[in-house]
C-alpha positions as CSV (number, residue, x, y, z in Angstrom):
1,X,387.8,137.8,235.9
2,X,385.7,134.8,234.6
3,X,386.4,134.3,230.9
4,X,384.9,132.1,228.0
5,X,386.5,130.7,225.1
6,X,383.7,129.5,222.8
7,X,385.9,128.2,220.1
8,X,385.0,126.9,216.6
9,X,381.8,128.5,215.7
10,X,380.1,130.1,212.6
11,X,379.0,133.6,214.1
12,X,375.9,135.4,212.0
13,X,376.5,139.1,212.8
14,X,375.5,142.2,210.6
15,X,375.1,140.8,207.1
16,X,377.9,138.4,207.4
17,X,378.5,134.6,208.7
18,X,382.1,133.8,209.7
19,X,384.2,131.4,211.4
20,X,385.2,132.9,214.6
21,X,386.1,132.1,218.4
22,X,384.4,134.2,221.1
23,X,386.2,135.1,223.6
24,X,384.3,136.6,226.8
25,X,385.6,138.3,230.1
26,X,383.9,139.9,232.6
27,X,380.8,139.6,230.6
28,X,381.7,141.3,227.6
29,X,383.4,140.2,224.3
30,X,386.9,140.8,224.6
31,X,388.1,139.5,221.1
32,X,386.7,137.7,217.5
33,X,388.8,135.7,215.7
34,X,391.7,133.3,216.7
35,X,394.2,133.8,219.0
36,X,395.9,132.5,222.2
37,X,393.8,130.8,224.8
38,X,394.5,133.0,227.8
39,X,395.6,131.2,231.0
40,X,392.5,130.3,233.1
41,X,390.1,130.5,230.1
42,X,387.4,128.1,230.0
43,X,387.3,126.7,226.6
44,X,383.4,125.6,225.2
45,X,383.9,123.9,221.8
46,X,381.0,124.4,219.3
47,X,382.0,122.0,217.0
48,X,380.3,124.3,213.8
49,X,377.8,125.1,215.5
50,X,376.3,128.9,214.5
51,X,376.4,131.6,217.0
52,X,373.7,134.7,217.4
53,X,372.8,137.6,219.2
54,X,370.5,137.2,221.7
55,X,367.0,137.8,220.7
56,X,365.6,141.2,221.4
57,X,361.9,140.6,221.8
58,X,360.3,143.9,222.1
59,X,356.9,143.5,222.6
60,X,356.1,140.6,225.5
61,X,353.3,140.6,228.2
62,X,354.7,139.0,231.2
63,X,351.5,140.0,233.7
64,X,353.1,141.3,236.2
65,X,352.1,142.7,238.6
66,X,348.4,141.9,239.0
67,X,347.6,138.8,236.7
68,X,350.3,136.2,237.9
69,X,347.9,133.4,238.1
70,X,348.6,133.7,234.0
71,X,352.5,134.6,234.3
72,X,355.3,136.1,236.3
73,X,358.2,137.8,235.5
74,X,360.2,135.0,236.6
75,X,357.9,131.9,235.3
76,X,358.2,133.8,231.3
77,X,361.7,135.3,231.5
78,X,362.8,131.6,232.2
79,X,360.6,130.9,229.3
80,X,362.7,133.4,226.6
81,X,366.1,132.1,227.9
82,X,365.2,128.5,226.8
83,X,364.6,129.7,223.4
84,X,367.7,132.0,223.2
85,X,365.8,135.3,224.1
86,X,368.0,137.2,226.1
87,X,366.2,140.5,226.5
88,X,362.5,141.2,226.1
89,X,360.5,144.9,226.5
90,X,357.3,144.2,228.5
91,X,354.0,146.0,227.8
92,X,352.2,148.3,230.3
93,X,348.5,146.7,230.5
94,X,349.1,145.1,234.3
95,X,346.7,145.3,236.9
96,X,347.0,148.0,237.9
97,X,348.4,149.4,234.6
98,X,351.9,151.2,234.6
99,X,350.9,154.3,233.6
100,X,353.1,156.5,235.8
101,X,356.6,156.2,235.8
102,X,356.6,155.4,239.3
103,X,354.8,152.2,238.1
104,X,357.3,151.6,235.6
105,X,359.8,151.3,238.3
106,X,358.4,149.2,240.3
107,X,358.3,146.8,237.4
108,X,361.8,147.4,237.3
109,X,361.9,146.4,241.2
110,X,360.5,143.3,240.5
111,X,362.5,142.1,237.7
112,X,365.4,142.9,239.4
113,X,365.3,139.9,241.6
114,X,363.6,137.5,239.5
115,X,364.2,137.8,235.9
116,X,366.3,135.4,234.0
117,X,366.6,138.0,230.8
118,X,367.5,141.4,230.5
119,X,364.4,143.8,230.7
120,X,362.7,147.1,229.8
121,X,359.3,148.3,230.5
122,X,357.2,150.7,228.6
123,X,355.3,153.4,229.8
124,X,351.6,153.0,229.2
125,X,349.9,156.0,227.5
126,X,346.2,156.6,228.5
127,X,343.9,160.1,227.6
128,X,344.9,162.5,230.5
129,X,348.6,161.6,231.0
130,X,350.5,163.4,228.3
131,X,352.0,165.4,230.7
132,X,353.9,162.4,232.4
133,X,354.8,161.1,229.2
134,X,356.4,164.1,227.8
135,X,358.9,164.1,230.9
136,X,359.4,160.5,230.7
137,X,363.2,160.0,229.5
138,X,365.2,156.7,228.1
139,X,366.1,156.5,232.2
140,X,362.6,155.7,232.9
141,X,361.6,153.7,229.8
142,X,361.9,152.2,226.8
143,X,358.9,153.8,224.9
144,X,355.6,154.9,224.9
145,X,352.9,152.3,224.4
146,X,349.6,153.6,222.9
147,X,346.6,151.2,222.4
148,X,344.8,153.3,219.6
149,X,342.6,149.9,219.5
150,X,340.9,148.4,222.2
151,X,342.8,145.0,223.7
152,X,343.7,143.6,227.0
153,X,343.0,146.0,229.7
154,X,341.1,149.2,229.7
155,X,344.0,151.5,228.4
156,X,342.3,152.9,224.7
157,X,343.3,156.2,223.8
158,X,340.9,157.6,221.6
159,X,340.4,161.4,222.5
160,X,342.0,163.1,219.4
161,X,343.5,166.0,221.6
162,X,345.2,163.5,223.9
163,X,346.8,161.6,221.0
164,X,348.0,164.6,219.2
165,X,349.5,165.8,222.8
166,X,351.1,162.3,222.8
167,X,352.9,162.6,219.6
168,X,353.7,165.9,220.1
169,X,355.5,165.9,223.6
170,X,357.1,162.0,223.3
171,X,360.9,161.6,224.1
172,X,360.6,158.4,223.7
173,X,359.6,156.0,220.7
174,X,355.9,155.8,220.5
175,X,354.8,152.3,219.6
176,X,351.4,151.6,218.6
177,X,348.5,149.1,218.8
178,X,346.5,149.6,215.6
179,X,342.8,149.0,215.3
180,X,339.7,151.2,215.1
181,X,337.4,150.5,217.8
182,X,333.9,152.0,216.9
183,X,334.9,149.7,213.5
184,X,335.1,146.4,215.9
185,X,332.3,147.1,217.7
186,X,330.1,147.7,215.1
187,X,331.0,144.0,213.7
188,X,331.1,142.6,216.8
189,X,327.3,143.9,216.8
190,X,326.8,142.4,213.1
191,X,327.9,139.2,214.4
192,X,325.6,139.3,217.4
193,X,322.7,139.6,215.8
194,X,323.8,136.4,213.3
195,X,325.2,134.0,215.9
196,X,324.1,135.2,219.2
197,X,327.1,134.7,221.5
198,X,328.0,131.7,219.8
199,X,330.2,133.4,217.2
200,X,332.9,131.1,215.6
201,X,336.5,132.4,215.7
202,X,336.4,132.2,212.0
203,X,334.7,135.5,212.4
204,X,337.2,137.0,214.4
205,X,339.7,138.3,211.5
206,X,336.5,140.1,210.2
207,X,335.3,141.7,213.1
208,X,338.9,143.1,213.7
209,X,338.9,143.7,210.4
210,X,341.7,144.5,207.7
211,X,339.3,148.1,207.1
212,X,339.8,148.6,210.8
213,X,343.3,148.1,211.1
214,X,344.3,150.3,208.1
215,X,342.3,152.9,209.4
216,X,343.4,152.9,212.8
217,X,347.4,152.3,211.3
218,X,346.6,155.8,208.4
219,X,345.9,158.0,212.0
220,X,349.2,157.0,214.1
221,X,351.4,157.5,211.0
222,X,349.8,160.9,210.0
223,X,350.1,162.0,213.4
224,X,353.4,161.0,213.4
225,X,354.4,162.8,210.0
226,X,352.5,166.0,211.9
227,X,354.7,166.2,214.7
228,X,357.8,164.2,213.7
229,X,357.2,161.3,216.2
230,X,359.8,158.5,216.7
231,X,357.2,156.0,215.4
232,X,357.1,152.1,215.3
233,X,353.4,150.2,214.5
234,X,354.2,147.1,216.3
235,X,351.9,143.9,215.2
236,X,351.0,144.6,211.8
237,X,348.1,141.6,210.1
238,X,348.0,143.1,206.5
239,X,348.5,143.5,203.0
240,X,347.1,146.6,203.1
241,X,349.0,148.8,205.4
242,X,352.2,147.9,203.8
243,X,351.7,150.8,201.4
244,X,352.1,153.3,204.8
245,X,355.6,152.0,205.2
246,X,358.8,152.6,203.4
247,X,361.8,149.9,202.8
248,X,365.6,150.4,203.7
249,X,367.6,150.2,206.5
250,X,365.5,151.1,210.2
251,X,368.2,153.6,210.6
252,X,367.1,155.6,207.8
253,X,363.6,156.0,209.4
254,X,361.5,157.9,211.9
255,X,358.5,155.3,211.6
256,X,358.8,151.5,211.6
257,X,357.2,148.6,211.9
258,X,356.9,145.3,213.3
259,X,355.6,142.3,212.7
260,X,354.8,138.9,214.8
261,X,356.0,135.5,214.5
262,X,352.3,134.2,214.7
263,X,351.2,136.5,211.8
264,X,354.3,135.0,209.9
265,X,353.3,131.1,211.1
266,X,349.2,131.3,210.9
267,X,346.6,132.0,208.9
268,X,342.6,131.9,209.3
269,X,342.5,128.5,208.0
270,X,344.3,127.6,211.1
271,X,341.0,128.3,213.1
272,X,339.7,125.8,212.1
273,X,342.0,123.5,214.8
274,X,343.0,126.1,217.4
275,X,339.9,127.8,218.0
276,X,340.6,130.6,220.9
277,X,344.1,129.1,221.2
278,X,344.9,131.3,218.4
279,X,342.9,134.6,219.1
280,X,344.8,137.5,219.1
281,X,344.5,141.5,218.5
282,X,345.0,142.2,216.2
283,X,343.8,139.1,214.3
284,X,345.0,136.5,212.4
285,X,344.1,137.0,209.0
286,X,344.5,135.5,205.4
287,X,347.2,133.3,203.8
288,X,347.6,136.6,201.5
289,X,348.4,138.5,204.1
290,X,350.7,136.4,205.7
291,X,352.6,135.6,202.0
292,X,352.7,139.8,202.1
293,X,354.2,140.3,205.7
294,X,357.1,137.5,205.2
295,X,357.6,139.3,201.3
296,X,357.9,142.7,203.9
297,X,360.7,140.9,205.6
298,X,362.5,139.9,203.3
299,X,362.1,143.7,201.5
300,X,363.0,145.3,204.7
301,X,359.6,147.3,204.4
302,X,359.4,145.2,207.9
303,X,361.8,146.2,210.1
304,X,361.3,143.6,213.8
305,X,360.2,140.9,214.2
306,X,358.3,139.7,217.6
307,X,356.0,137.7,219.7
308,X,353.6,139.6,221.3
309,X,353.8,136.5,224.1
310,X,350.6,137.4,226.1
311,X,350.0,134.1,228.1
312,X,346.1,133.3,229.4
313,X,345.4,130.1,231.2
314,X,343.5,127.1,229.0
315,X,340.6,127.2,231.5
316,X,340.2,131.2,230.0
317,X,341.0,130.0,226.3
318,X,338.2,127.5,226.7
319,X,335.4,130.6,227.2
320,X,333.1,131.1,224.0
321,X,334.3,133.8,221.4
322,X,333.4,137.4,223.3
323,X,334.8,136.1,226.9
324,X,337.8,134.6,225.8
325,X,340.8,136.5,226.3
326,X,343.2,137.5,223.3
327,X,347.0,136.8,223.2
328,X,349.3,133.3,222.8
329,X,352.0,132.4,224.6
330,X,355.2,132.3,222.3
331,X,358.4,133.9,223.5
332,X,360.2,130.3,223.9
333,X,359.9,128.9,220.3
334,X,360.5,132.7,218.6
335,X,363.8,131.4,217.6
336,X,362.9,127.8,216.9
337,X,360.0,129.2,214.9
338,X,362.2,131.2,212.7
339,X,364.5,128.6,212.2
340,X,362.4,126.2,210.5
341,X,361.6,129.1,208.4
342,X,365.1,129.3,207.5
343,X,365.2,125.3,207.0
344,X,362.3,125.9,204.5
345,X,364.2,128.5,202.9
346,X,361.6,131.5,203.9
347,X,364.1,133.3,205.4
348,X,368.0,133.9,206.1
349,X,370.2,133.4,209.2
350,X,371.0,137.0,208.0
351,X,367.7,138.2,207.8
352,X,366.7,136.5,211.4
353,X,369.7,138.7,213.2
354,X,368.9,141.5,211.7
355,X,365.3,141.5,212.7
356,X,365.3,140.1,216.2
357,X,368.6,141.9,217.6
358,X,370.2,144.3,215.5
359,X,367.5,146.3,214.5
360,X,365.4,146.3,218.0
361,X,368.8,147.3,219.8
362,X,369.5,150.2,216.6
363,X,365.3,151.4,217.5
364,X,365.2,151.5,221.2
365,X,368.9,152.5,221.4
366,X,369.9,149.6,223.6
367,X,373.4,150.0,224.8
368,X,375.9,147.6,224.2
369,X,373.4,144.7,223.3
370,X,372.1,143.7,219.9
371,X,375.7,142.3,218.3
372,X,378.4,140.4,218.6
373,X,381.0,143.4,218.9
374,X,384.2,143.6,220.7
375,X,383.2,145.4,224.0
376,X,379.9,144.4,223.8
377,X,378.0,142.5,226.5
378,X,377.8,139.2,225.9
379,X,374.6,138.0,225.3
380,X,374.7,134.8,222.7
381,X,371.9,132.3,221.3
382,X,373.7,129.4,219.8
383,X,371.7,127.3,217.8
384,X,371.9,123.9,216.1
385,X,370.2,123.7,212.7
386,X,370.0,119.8,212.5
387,X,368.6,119.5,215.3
388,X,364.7,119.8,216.2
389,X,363.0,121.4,218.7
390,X,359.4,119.1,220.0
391,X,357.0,121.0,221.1
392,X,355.3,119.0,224.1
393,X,354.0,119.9,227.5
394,X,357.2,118.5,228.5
395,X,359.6,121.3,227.4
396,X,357.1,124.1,227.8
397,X,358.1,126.4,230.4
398,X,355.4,129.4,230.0
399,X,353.4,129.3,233.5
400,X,350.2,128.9,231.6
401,X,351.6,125.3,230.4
402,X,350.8,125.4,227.0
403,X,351.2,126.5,223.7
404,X,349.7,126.4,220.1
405,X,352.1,124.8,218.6
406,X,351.8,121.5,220.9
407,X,352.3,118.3,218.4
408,X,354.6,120.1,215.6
409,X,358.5,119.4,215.8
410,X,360.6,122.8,214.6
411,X,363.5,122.3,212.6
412,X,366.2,124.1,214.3
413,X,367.0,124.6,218.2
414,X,368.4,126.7,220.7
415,X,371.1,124.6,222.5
416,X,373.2,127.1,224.2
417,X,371.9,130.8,225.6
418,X,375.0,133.1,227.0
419,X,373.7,136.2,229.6
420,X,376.4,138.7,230.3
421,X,379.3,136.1,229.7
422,X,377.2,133.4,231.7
423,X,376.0,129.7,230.3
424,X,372.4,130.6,231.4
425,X,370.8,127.4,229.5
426,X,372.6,124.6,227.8
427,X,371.2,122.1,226.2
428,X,367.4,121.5,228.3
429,X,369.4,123.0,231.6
430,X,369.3,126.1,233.5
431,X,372.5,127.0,235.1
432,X,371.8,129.2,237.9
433,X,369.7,132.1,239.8
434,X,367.9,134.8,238.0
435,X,370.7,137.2,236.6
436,X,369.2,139.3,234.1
437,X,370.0,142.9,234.3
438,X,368.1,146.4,233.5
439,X,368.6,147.3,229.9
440,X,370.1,151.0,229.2
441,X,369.1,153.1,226.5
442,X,370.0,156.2,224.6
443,X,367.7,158.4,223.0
444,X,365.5,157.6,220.1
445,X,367.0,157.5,216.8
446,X,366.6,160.4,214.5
């Protein structure tokens, strides 16, 4: 049985950061703390380096099946390993879209031979499948994904019966895209008849308005407080809807919410550079808000944090406003990102952990993963916050070969990422085939 000394780091696990040895066999953490080094054991010195749970990104788009020319499994997994994600929970709005749980496992299928991270798939929810999503169980999937807006795909549910059936039968956590339609379409309309179809992005955090995400945000947590849903509003862009959401610990609550790194990073002044690079549902909106979701954070009103890594190729980023495709790619500099946050004092080590692996892992009911916990598997991002992370065409690994934060150096880098006991990437290196393995889960937390 393989095992791993990795000696002399400063481990940031559940509210605390300590000096502690790791030691890993057969994949899992056998001990914390210091001790013999057992004959045979491979000793990797950290030299003060800190040591984290992998990131647990749970809301990625990694286009497969049906839209590889943008991503694969493979190409994007690769991707989250380099920037110490470890496991990711891809969305359901593939070509075609995996709205059965059949689909589901042939996502599974695929991953199984190609992806460098640990993975879960949700199960999409459309207007005439609540049946199949009321026998769906934690074997099948990790949640149930409901686009109560229009995005990518053609997967709105708007029918008002069909959502309250959804609510009402889930096993699984529902998690929600927020925006009204009939509200966007109706700007979208306004800004037509002002620009033609030259709109300028700067429009584009008005026409998916703050008014259209509260709105849509009010309906998923009513109907959950009607029929006692496990809820969690991924993606939230505003001030606003913070008022629908309570702070504590996620375990004390049956709806949560997330936000994204981009909505943390950027605001609509930052159109003015990136144009479509930047577009997103829902949108990027104003330095306000984006002072109001890191204060949520930090106030544990915000419970995850995520990317929402939804790669398109430049060639489709280059299309005018209405035909170019929303989403960023960003699930390789998560980590980095958040660590020249720390650097600048936004947020802590602490805080990171808690929402990018301890409290996705406590939500979805990931087994075993999430800490650094004797008997747990062994899934480690060790960083190094002196050093810097470039952001070049270079180091990017995303398929689509770019990313919107080309030119800026991050304070803070991954330099070491552990899967199941295995030195996947180490310092610009990956060690080996694909590996990941299919995440477990228990029921949803009540």
């Amino acid at each position: 049985m393989k095992k791993l000394l990795f000696a002399n780091g400063r481990v940031v696990n559940e509210g605390r950061i300590d000096e502690l040895d790791v030691l890993v066999a057969g994949g899992r953490i056998e001990r914390l703390g210091t001790g013999p080094i057992p004959a045979g054991a491979e000793v990797v010195d950290l030299e003060g380096l800190h040591v984290l749970p992998g990131v647990i990104d749970d809301q990625v788009h990694f286009r497969e099946p049906g839209l590889t020319h943008k991503a694969t499994i493979a190409s994007e997994s690769l991707a989250a390993i380099c920037g110490g994600v470890t496991s990711y929970l891809d969305m359901p709005n593939n070509s075609p879209p995996a709205v059965e749980r059949a689909g589901v496992a042939s996502k599974k299928a695929i991953a199984a031979g190609s992806s460098y991270a640990h993975y879960g798939f949700y199960l999409g929810a459309t207007n005439d499948n609540a049946e199949e999503i009321r026998r769906a169980t934690p074997s099948d999937a990790c949640g149930i994904k409901v686009f109560m807006g229009a995005s990518t795909g053609d997967m709105l549910v708007n029918d008002e019966a069909a959502l309250n059936a959804i609510f009402a039968g889930a096993v699984l956590p529902v998690v929600t895209h927020c925006e009204d339609t009939p509200m966007i379409q109706a700007a979208e309309r306004r800004a037509r008849e002002r620009y033609g179809e030259d709109v300028p992005m700067s429009e584009h955090p008005r026409i998916r308005s703050a008014q259209a995400c509260l709105k849509s945000s009010s309906l998923a947590v009513e109907l959950a407080r009607r029929h006692g849903t496990r809820l969690h509003v991924l993606h939230l862009t505003t001030a606003r809807e913070l008022a629908l959401f309570k702070a504590g610990p996620i375990a004390d609550k049956r709806i949560s919410v997330e936000a994204c790194v981009h909505h943390l990073w950027f605001d609509e002044t930052s159109y003015a550079d990136l144009g479509t690079r930047i577009k997103c549902n829902p949108a990027i909106k104003t330095e306000a808000d984006r002072r109001a979701l890191i204060d949520a954070v930090n106030n544990d009103i915000i419970d995850i944090i995520a990317t929402d890594h939804a790669p398109h190729t430049l060639a489709e980023k280059a299309n005018p406003y209405f035909s170019a495709p929303a989403g960023l790619p960003l699930v390789q500099h998560l980590l980095p990102m958040l660590l020249d946050r720390y650097r600048e004092g936004v947020f802590t080590l602490e805080t990171i952990v808690e929402k990018t692996a301890h409290n996705p892992a406590r939500l979805f009911g990931i087994e075993g993963r999430g800490f650094i916990r004797e008997g747990h598997v062994a899934d480690l991002a060790i960083v190094d916050l002196d050093a810097t992370t470039p952001v070049d065409r270079a180091g990017i690994r995303y398929k689509c070969g770019w990313s919107p934060l080309e030119g800026r150096t991050l304070r803070g880098a991954v330099v070491m990422t552990v899967l199941a006991g295995e030195v996947v990437f180490d310092r610009g290196r990956v060690a080996g085939p694909p590996r990941g393995q299919a995440l477990t889960f228990r029921p949803a937390m009540t």
